[in-house]
C-alpha positions as CSV (number, residue, x, y, z in Angstrom):
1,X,124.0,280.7,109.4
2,X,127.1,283.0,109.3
3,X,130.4,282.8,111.0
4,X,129.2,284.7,113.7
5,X,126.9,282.7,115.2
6,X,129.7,280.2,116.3
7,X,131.3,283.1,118.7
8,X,129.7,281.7,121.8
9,X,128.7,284.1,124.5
10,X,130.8,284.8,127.7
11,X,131.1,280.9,129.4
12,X,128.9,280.6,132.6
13,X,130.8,277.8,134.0
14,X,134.7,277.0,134.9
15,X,136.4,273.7,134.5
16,X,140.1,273.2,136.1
17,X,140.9,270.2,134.2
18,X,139.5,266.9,132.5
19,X,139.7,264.7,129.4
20,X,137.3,263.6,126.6
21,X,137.6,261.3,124.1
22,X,136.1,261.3,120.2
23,X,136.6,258.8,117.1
24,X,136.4,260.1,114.1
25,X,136.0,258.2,110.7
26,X,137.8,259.2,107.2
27,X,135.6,259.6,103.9
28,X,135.7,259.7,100.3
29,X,134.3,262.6,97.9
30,X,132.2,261.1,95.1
31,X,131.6,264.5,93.9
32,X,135.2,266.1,94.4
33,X,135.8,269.4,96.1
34,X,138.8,271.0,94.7
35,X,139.7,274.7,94.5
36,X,139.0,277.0,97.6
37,X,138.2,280.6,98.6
38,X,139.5,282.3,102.0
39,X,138.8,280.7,105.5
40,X,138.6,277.1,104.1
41,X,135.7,277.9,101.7
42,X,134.8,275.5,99.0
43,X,134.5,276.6,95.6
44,X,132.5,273.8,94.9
45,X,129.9,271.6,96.9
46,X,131.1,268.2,97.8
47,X,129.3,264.5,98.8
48,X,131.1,261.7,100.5
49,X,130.9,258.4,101.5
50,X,131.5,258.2,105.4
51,X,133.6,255.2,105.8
52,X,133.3,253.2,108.8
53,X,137.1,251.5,110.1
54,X,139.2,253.7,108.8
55,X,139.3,256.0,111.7
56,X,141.0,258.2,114.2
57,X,140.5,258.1,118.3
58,X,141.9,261.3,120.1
59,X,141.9,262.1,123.4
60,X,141.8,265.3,124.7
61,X,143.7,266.3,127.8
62,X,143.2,269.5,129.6
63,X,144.5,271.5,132.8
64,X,143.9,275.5,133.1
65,X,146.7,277.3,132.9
66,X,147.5,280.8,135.1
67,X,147.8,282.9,131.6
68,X,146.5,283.0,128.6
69,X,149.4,284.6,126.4
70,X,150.2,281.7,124.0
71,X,149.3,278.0,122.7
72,X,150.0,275.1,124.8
73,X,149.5,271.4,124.1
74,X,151.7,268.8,123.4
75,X,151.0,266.0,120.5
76,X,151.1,262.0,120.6
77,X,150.5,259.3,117.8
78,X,150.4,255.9,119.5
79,X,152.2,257.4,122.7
80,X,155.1,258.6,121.0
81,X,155.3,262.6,121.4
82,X,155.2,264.4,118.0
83,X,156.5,267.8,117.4
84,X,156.2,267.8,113.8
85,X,152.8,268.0,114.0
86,X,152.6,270.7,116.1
87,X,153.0,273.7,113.4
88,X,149.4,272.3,112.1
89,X,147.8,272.2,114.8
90,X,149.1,275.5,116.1
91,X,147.9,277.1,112.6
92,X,144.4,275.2,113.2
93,X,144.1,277.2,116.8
94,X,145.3,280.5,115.9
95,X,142.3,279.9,113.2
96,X,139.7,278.7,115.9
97,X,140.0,281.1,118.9
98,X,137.8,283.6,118.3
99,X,135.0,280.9,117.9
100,X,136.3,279.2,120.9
101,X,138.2,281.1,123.3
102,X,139.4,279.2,125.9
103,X,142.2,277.4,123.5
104,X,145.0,279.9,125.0
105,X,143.4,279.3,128.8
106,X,144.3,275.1,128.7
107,X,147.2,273.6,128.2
108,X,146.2,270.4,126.3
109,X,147.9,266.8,125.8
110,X,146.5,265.5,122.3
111,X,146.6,262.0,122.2
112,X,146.0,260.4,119.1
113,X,145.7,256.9,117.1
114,X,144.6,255.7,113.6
115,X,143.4,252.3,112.8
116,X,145.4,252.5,109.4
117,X,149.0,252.9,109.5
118,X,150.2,256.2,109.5
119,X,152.4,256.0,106.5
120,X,150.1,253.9,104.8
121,X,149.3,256.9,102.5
122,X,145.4,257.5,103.3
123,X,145.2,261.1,104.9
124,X,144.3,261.1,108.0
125,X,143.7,264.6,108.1
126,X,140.1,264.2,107.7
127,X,139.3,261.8,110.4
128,X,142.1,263.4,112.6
129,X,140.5,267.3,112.8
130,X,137.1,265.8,113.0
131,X,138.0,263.9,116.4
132,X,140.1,267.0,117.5
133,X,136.7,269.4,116.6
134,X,134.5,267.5,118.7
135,X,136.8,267.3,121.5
136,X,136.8,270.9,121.7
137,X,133.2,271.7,121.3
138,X,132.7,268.8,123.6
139,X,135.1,271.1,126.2
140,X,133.2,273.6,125.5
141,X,129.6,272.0,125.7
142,X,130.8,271.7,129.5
143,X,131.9,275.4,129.8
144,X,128.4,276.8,128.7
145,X,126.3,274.2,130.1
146,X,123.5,272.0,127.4
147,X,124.0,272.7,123.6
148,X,121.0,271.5,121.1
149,X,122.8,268.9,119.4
150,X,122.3,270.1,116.0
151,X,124.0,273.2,117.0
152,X,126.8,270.9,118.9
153,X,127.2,269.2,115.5
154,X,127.5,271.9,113.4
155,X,130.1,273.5,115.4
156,X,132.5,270.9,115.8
157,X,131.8,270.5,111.2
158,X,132.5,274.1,111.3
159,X,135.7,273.9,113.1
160,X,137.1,270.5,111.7
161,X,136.5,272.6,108.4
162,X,139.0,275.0,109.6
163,X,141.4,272.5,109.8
164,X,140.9,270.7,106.7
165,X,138.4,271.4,104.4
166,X,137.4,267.3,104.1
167,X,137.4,266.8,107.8
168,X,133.7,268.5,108.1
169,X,132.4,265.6,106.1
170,X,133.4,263.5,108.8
171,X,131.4,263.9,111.6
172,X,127.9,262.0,110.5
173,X,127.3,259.3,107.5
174,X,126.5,257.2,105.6
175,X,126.5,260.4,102.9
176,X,127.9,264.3,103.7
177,X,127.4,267.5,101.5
178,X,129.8,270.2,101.8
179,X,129.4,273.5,100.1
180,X,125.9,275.4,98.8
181,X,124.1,273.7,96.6
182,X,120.6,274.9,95.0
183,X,118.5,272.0,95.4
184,X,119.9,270.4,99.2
185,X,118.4,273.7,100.9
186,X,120.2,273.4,104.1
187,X,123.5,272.7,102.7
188,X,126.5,275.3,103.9
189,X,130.0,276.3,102.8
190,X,130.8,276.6,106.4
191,X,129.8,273.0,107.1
192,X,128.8,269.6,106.2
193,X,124.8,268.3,106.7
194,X,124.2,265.0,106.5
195,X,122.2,264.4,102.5
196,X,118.8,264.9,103.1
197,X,117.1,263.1,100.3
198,X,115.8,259.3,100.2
199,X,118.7,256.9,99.4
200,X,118.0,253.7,97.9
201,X,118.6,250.2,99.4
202,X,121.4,249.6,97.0
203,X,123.5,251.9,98.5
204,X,123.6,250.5,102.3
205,X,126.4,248.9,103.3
206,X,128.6,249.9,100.1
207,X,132.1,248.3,100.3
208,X,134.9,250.2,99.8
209,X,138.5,248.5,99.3
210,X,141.2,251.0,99.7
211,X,144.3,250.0,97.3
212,X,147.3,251.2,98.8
213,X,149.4,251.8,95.6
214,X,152.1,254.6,96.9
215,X,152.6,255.3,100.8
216,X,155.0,258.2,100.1
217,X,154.7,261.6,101.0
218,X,153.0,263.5,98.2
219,X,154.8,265.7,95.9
220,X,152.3,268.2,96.1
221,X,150.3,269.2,98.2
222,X,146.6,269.6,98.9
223,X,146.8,273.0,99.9
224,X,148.8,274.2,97.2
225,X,146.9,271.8,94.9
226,X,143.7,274.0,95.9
227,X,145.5,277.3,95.2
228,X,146.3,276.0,91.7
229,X,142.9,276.6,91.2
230,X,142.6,280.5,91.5
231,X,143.6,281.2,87.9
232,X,143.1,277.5,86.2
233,X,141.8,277.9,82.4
234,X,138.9,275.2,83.5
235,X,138.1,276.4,86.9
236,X,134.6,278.1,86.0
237,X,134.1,275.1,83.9
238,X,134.5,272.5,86.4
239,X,132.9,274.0,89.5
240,X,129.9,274.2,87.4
241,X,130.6,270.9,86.0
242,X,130.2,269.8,90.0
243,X,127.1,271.2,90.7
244,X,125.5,269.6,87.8
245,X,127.0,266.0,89.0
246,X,125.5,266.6,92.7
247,X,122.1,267.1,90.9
248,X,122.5,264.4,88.8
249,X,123.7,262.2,92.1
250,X,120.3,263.2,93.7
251,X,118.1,261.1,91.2
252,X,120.6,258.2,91.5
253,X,120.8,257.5,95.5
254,X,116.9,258.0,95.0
255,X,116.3,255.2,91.9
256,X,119.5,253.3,92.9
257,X,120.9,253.5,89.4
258,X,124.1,252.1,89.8
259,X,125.0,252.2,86.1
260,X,124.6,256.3,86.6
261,X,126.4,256.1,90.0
262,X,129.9,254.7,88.1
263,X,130.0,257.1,85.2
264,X,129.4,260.3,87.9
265,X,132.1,258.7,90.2
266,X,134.6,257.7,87.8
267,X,134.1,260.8,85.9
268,X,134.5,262.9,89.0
269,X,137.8,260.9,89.9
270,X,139.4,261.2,86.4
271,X,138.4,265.4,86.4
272,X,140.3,265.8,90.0
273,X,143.0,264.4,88.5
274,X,142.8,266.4,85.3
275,X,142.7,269.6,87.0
276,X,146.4,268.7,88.9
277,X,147.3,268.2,84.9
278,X,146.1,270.9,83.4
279,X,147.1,273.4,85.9
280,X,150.4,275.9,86.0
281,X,152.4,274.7,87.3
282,X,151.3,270.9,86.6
283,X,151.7,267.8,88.3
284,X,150.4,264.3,88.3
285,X,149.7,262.4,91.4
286,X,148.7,259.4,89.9
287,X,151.1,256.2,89.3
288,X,151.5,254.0,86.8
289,X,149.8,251.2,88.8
290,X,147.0,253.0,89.5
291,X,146.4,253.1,85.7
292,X,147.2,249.7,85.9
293,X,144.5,248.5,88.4
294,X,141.6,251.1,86.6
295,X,141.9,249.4,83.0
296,X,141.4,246.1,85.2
297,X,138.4,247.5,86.9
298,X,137.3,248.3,83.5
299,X,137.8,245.0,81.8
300,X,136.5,243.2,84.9
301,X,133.3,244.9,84.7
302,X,132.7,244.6,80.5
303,X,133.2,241.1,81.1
304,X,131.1,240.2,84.7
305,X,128.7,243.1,84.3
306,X,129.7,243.7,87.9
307,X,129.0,247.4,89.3
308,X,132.2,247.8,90.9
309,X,133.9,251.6,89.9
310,X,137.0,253.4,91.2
311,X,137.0,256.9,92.9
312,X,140.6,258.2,93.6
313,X,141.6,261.2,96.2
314,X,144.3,263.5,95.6
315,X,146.7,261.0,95.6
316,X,147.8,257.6,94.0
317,X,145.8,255.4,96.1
318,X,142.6,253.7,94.7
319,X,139.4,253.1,96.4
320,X,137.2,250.1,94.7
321,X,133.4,251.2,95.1
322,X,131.1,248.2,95.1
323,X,127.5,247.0,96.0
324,X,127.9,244.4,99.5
325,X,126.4,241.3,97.3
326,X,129.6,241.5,95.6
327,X,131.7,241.4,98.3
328,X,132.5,237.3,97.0
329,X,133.2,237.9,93.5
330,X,134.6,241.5,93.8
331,X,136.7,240.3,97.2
332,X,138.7,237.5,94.5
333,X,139.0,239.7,92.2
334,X,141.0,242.2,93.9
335,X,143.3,239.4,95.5
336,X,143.4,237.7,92.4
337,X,144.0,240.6,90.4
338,X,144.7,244.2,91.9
339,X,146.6,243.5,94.8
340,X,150.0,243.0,92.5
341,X,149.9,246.9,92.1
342,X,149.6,248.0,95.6
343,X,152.6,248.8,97.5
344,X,154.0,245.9,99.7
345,X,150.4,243.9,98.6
346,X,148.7,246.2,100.8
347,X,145.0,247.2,100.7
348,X,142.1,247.8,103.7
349,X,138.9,246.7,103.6
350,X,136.2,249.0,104.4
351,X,132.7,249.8,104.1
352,X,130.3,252.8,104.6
353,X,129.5,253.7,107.9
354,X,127.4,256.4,110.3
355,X,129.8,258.8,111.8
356,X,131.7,259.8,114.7
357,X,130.8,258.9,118.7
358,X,132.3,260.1,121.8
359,X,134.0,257.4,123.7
360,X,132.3,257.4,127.3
């Protein structure tokens, strides 16, 4: 598929005014994405964990408006109006309208709420484009009457991509590839699909615990984290380095090779985080307790032969990776052990889930 075949035709229908409402989970990369072309391309392909509480629930107002010369919508996080979010999302519609057109002909009232604080330092930028996509192509599902829902999910990927880049893995679970890759034959740069291939039992219901080492603001950020990467000495090196991983992950869902699993994952984590080092200008994102609670992951596992790993985003946050029949010994460990380096003791509990749903 190309960009064009998200222009929809003329709309056969009208609609004065309504409401719909979508919730839309976060995820995690375990093969990292990092580095992008024009229009929100990756320069890598990408597979995530779709996780299943830490979510986002927008609602969609909308009322046709008598022109259609600007942008109009207003934005709420847990009923408190928020104009600081507005340059965003006006930057996400002035990138949308040509694939849906009747953004300028509404005015909208986005209303918005995450089941993880807001300054609790996991982006929400994922799970928070994902709901607004599929409110949209839900609007527009009504404006040009049925939509094959393969085509309805694809479109909403595709725009959530526009977004943020993440937020098209967010739409369907438990696993999400982003980006062309040669052997997943239906995988896109333009949006995610959900991984094709057989997935062993171990990897059903995998717990995530989401250490909340640093709730601040980032010093850098994604996007210009991404741009870093136009003219990085190990760019070639490490998109290459990706494809090989998402191969190599391929075999491991199928045998269930957990051992494999942590050394890909980990690996991927620590080469995000070397790429922010190693770039011009640099930066590290990482604190010292998220050092701290990685060399306990490590010991813990020489000495248990657990299979719990780390995977980190582009931040200072750690999320602890770990089969569900550990949930017991892993659970103590982190209260026992980890939860001294998160900020204010605080962590979330999470596990792999399926996806968005409309709320009816």
């Amino acid at each position: 598929m190309t960009e064009q075949d998200f222009i929809p035709k003329p709309y056969s229908k009208t609609i004065e005014k309504g409401s719909v409402t979508w919730e839309s989970p976060s995820n995690i990369a375990l093969v990292k994405y990092w580095g992008k072309k024009e229009s929100q391309i990756p320069a890598n392909p990408s597979v995530s964990f779709t996780l299943n509480d830490c979510k986002t629930t927008t609602t969609l107002s909308f009322s046709k408006k008598k022109s259609e010369d600007a942008f109009s919508f207003d934005v709420y996080l847990d009923g408190e109006k928020k104009d600081g979010f507005k340059p965003k999302i006006e930057t996400f519609f002035k990138r949308i309208e040509q694939y849906v057109p009747f953004v300028k002909g509404y005015h909208f009232k986005i209303e918005t709420s995450n089941t993880f604080p807001h300054s609790s330092g996991i982006a929400s930028s994922a799970s928070g484009m994902s709901a607004l996509a599929l409110c949209l192509t839900s609007i527009e599902r009504g404006l040009t009457g049925d939509v094959d829902d393969k085509y309805f999910t694809q479109k909403a990927s595709f725009l959530a991509r526009l977004g943020s880049g993440s937020a098209c893995r967010s739409l369907e679970g438990d696993l999400v590839v982003w980006g062309q890759h040669h052997e997943i034959k239906e995988s896109s740069d333009l949006f995610g699909v959900k991984y094709p291939f057989e997935v062993h039992e171990k990897f059903k219901n995998y717990q995530d615990t989401i250490l909340l080492v640093d709730k601040g603001e980032k010093q850098v950020s994604s996007t210009v984290g991404h741009n870093l990467m136009h003219n990085h000495p190990f760019a070639q090196e490490r998109f290459k380095q990706a494809h090989i991983n998402l191969s190599a992950l391929i075999k491991v869902f199928k045998e269930g090779d957990l051992d494999e699993f942590i050394n890909i994952v980990e690996s991927e984590a620590l080469t995000l985080h070397a790429m922010m080092m190693t770039s011009m200008p640099y930066f590290i994102l990482m604190k010292p307790n998220t050092l701290e609670i990685i060399n306990k992951i490590w010991v813990f596992r020489q000495e248990t032969g657990s299979k719990i790993c780390f995977t980190l985003d582009a931040g200072a946050n750690v999320h602890v990776l770990y089969p569900q029949r550990e949930c017991e010994q892993v659970g103590e460990f982190i209260k026992n052990e980890l939860v001294a380096h998160c900020q204010n003791g605080q962590y979330i509990c999470d596990q792999i889930g399926f996806g968005a749903k409309e709320i009816v």
